[in-house]
C-alpha positions in Angstrom: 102.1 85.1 131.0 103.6 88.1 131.4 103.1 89.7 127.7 99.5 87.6 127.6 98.6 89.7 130.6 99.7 93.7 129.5 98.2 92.5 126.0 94.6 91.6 127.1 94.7 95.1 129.1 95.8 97.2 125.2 93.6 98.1 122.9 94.6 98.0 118.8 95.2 101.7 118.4 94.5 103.1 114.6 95.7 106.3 114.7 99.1 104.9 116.2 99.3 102.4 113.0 98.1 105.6 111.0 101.1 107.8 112.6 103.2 104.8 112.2 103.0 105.0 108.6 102.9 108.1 107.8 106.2 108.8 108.8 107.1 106.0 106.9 105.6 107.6 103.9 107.4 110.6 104.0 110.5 108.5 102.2 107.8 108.6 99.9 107.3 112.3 99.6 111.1 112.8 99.0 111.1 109.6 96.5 108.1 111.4 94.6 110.1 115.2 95.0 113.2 114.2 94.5 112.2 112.1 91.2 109.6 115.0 90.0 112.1 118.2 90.7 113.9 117.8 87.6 110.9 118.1 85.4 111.2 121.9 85.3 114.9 121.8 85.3 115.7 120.3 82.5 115.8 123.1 80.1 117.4 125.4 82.0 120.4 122.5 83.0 120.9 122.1 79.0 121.3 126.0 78.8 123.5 126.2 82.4 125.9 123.5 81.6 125.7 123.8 77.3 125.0 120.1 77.4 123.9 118.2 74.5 120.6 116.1 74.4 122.1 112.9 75.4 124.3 114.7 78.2 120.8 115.7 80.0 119.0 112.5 79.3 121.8 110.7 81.6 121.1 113.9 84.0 117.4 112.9 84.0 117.9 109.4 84.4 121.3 109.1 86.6 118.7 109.1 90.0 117.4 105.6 88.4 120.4 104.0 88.2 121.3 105.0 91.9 117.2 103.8 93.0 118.1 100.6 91.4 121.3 100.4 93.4 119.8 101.5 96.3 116.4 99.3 95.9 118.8 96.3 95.8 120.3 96.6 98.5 117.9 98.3 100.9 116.3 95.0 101.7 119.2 93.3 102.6 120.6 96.1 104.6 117.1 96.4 106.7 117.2 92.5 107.4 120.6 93.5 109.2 120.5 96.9 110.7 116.7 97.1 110.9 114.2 99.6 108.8 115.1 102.6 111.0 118.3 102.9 110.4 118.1 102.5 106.6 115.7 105.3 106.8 117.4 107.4 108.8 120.7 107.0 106.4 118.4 107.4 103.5 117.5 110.9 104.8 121.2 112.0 105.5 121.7 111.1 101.9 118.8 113.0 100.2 120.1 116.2 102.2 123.5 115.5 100.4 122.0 114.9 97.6 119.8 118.3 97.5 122.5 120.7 98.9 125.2 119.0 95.9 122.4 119.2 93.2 121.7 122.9 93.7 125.4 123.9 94.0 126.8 121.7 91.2 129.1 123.4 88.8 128.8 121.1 86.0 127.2 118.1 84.1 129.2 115.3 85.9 128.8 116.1 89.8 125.4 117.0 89.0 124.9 113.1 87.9 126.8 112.3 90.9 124.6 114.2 93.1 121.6 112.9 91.6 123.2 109.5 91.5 123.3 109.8 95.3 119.9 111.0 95.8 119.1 107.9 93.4 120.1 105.4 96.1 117.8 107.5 99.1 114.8 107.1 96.7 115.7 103.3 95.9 116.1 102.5 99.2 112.7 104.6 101.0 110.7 102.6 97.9 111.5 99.6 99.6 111.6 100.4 103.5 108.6 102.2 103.7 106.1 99.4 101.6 108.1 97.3 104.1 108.2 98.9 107.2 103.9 99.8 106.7 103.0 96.5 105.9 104.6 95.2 109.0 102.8 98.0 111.5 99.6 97.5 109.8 96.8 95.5 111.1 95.6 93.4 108.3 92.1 95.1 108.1 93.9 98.7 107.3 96.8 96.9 105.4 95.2 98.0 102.4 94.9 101.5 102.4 97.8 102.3 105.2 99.5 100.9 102.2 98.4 103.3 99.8 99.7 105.7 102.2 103.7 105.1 100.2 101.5 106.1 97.0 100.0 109.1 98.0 102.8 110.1 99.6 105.0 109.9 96.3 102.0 111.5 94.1 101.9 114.7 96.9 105.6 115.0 97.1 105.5 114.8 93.0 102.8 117.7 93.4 105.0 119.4 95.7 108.3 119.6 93.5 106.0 120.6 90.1 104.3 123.1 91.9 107.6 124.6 93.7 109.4 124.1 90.5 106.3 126.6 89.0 106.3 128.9 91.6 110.6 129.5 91.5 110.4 129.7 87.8 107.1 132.2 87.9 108.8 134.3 90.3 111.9 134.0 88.6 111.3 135.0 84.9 112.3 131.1 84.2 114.1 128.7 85.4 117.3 130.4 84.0 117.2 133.6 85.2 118.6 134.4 89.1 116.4 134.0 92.2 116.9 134.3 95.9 120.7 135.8 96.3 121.3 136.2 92.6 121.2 132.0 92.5 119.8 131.0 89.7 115.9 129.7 89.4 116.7 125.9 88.9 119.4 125.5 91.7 116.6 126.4 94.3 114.4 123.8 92.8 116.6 121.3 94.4 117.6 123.4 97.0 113.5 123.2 98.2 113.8 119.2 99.3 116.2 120.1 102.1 113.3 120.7 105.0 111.5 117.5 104.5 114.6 115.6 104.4 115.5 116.6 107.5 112.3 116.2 109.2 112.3 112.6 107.6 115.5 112.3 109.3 113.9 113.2 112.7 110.5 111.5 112.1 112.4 108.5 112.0 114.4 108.7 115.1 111.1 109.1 116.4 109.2 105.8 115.6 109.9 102.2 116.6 111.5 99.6 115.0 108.9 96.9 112.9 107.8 94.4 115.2 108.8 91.5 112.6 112.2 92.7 112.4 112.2 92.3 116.6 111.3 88.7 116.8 113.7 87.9 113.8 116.3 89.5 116.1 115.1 87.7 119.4 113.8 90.8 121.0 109.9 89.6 121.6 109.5 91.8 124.6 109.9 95.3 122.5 107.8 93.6 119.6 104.9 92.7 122.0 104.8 96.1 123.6 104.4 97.3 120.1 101.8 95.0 118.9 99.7 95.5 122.4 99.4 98.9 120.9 99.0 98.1 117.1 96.7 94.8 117.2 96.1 94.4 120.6 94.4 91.0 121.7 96.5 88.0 122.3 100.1 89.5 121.8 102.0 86.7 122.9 100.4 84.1 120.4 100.9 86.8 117.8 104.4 86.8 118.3 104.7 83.1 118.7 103.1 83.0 114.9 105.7 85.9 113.8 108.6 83.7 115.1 107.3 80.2 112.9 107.3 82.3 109.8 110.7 84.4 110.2 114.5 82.7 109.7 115.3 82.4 113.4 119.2 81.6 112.6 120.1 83.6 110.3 119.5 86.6 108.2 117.2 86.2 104.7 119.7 85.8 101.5 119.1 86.7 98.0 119.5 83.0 97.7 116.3 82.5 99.6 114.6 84.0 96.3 115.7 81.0 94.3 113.7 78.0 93.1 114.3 74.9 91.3 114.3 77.2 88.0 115.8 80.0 88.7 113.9 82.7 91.1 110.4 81.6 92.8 107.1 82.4 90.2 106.3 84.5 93.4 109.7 86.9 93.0 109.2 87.2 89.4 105.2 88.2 89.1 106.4 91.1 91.7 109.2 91.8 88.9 106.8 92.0 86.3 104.3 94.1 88.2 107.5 96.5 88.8 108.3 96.6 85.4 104.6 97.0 83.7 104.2 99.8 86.4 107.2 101.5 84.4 106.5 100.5 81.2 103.2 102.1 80.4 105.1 105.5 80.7 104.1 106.9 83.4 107.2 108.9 84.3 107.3 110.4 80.9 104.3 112.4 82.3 106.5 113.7 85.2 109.8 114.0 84.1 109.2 115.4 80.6 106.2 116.7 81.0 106.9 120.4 81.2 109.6 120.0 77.6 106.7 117.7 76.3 104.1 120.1 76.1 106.4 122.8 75.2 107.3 120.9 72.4 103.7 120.4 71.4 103.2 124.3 71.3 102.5 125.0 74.8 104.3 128.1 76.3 107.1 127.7 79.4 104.7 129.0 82.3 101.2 126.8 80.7 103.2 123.7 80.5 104.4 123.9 84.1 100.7 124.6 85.2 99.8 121.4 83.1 101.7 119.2 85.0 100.6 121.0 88.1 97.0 119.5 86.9 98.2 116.9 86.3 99.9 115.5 89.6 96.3 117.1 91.4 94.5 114.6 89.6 97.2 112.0 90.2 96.2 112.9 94.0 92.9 113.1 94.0 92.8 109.3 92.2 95.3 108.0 94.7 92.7 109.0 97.4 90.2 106.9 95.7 92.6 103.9 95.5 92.9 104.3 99.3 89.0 104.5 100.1 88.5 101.4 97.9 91.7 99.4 98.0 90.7 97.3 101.4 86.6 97.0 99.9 86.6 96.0 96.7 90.5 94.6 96.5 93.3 94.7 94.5 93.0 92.7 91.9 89.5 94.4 90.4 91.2 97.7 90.3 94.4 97.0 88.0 92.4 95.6 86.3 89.9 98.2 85.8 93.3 100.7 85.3 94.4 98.2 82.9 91.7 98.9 80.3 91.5 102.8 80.9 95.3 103.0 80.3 95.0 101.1 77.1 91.8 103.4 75.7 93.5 106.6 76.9 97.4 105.7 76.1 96.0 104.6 72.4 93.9 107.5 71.8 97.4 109.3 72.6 99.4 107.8 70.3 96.9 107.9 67.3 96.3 111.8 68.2 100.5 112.6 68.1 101.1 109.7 65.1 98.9 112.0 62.9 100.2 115.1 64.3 101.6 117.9 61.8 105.0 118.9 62.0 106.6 122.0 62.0 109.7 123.2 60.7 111.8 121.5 63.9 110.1 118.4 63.5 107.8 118.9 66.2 104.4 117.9 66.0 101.8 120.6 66.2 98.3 120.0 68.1 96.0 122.0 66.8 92.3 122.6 67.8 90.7 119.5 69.3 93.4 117.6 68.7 95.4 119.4 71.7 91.9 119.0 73.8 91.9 116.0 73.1 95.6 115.2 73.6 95.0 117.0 77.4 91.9 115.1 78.6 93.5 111.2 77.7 96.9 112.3 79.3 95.2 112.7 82.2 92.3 110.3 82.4 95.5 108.2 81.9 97.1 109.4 85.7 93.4 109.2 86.1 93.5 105.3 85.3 97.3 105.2 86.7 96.6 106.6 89.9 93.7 104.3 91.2 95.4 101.3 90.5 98.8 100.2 89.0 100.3 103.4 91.3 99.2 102.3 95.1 98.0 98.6 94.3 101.3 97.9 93.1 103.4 99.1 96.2 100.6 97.5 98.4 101.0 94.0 96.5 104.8 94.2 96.9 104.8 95.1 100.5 102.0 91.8 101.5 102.6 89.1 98.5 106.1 88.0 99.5 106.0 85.7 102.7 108.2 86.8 105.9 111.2 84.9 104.8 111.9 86.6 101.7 110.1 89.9 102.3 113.2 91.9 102.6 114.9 90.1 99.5 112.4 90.1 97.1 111.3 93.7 97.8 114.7 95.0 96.9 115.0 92.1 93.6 111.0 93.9 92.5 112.0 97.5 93.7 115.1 97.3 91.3 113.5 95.6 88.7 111.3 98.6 88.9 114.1 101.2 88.7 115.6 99.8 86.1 112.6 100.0 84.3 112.4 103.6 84.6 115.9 104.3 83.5 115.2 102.1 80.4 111.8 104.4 79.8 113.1 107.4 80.5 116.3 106.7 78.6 114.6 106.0 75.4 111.9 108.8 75.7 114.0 111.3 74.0 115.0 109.3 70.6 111.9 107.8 70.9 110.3 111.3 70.3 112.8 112.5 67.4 111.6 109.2 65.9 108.1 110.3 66.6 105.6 110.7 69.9 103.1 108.3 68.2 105.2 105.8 67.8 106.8 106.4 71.7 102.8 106.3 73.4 102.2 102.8 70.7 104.6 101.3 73.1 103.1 102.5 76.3 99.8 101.2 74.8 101.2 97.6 74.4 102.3 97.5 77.2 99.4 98.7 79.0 97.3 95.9 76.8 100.1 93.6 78.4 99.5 94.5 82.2 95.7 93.9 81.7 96.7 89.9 80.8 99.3 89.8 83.0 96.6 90.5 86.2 94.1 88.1 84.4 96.5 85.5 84.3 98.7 85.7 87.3 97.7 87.9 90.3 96.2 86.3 93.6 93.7 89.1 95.4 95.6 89.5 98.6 93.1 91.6 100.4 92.0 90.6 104.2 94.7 88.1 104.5 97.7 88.4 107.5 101.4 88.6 106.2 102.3 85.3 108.4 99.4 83.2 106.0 101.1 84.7 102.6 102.8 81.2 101.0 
């Protein structure tokens, strides 16, 4: 009677669930700055290190291998030590990670720094989805969602536009900066501050509700609900407790079906994958090298990608204003069909591309116009739906029993996707940027099926009614 009683006297408070998760989102952030930094290193860590092509492509893409590692296991490690803790390690780790990448002295530590800051990123893209969906009420699950979006696209922003500034100020990203250290190592240098105020943000919250009445403490969840739902608190807890393992902790094996893993498990790996596989990180981790390539100069490709992640902001925004009205499934699919349009007229506009005397094609005239305006209606397309909606469908489609599990099985799938993308950008460019954006295209032409066919519209409903 006792919880029945304070809960009747609490009111549902939105700007706690809003506070909530935003400090939740700021693993976001650092996943979107730590990921994005790179972009305008690149070069300069070729010239740095004398590193061959290959050499810096396993620089680029170490972090993905460590986010799939870290994404794997994330889950599992929340389901025991709770989503505070995992967050609160995470942090420790991206500090490492920052400090290591700005001081490394060569091509392999750099890798293992990265590698490190890899597993941070893998494991905030599966807390925070987690950790929001479980503090929000399911009216605001929607676009508090969104939040782990946005925050990635803004801390995306803030690396390019730091990354601009340092090399601006600099001469390039070669030349010294601040104490005669040189332009690139302060890049990484920069993600210190808001891995440390992740790290105190998150001693600062409490734990997820759901995680409390797995672990038998219903007293601290109900005080925490009184204040995020209000209402009836006890019932709501009764109703957490029939949907969570009360003896023991979710397994991986909880994933598995008669066939292998549940249909549920693998449609949140093949959103994971789809979301990777239309390119988007190309955009943001070559970006800056891509444009060069094209004919652009140092300083106007890095204020390209600048524009770039704004617009990927400014479209995340409207995914969060419309996510909860007009649902999820409407707006991959409208993404769907502008990624197709815009990641086709890409690849016809580089397949017929002249080439110069390096091989590089040349866009001249309209062609680069219009090469400018589809890469970014495509973040334009990207960032209303397949962006956010994704991370919201992972963190409400999987039911309380195998949240944890299948959010790290989908999260790696996702990072593994990445590498695999990001790995093969570079040959697929000597071979031909036409050819590299066909792919995207296909697979963008894939996603738009793949909704059509197999995704449920989750909007409105609570975690404990998700099959």
């Amino acid at each position: 009677m006792t919880m029945q009683h304070e809960a009747i006297h609490h009111k549902a408070s939105t700007s706690y669930a809003l506070m909530l998760a935003s400090v939740a989102a700021i693993g976001g952030f650092l996943f979107g700055f730590d990921t994005a930094v790179i972009n305008g290193a690149v070069a300069a860590l070729g010239t740095a290190f004398q590193a061959s092509s290959v050499a810096i492509g396993l620089a680029v893409s170490s972090a993905l291998l460590g986010s799939a590692v870290g994404a794997f296991f994330a889950g599992q490690l929340a389901d025991r030590m709770g989503r505070i803790k995992v967050m609160f390690v995470a942090a420790i780790f991206f500090v490492i990670s920052a400090v290591g990448s700005g001081f490394a002295v060569g091509i392999p530590d750099f890798m293992f720094w990265r590698l490190l800051g890899g597993i941070a990123v893998g494991a905030a893209s599966v807390i925070a989805p987690a950790y929001i969906a479980e503090v929000s009420p399911a009216h605001l699950r929607g676009r508090l969602g969104s939040l782990q979006q946005l925050a990635i696209v803004v801390g995306i922003f803030a690396a390019l536009l730091s990354d601009y500034f340092i090399a601006v100020q600099a001469g390039s990203a070669s030349a010294p900066f601040w104490g005669g250290v040189a332009a690139w190592r302060w890049m990484f240098l920069t993600e210190v501050p808001p891995a440390i105020i992740y790290g105190i943000g998150a001693l600062m919250i409490p734990e997820s509700p759901r995680y409390l009445v797995a672990r038998g403490r219903d007293r601290e969840a109900a005080s925490i609900l009184a204040r995020l739902v209000g209402g009836n608190v006890e019932a709501k807890v009764q109703e957490i407790r029939q949907t969570v393992l009360r003896e023991r902790k979710p397994r991986l094996s909880d994933l598995m079906g008669r066939s292998g893993l549940l249909p549920i498990v693998w449609i949140g790996v093949g959103l994971s994958v789809l979301q990777q596989f239309v390119g988007i990180n190309v955009i943001f981790y070559y970006s800056s090298v891509l444009w060069q390539a094209v004919g652009f100069s140092e300083k106007d490709s890095l204020s390209i990608t600048v524009i770039t992640s704004v617009v990927n902001i400014v479209t995340t925004l409207i995914a969060i204003a419309f996510v909860d009205k007009f649902g999820r499934k409407p707006l991959l699919i409208l993404g769907s069909i502008g990624m197709t349009i815009t990641l086709g007229t890409l690849a016809v506009v580089f397949g017929h591309a002249p080439l110069d005397a390096a091989g590089n094609p040349t866009l001249q005239g309209a062609a680069g116009t219009t090469a400018l305006i589809a890469a970014n209606l495509y973040v334009f397309c990207f960032g209303f739906s397949w962006g956010p909606i994704v991370w919201v469908l992972l963190g409400e489609m999987f039911n309380n029993k195998i949240r944890g599990a299948a959010l790290s099985v989908a999260a790696a799938a996702q990072w593994i996707a990445n590498f695999v993308v990001s790995t093969t950008f570079p040959p697929l460019k000597d071979i031909g940027l036409g050819v590299a954006y066909g792919f995207y295209t296909i697979a963008a032409a894939i996603s738009l099926f793949f909704v059509l066919l197999l995704i449920k519209e989750t909007r409105g409903r609570e975690l404990e009614d998700m099959a």
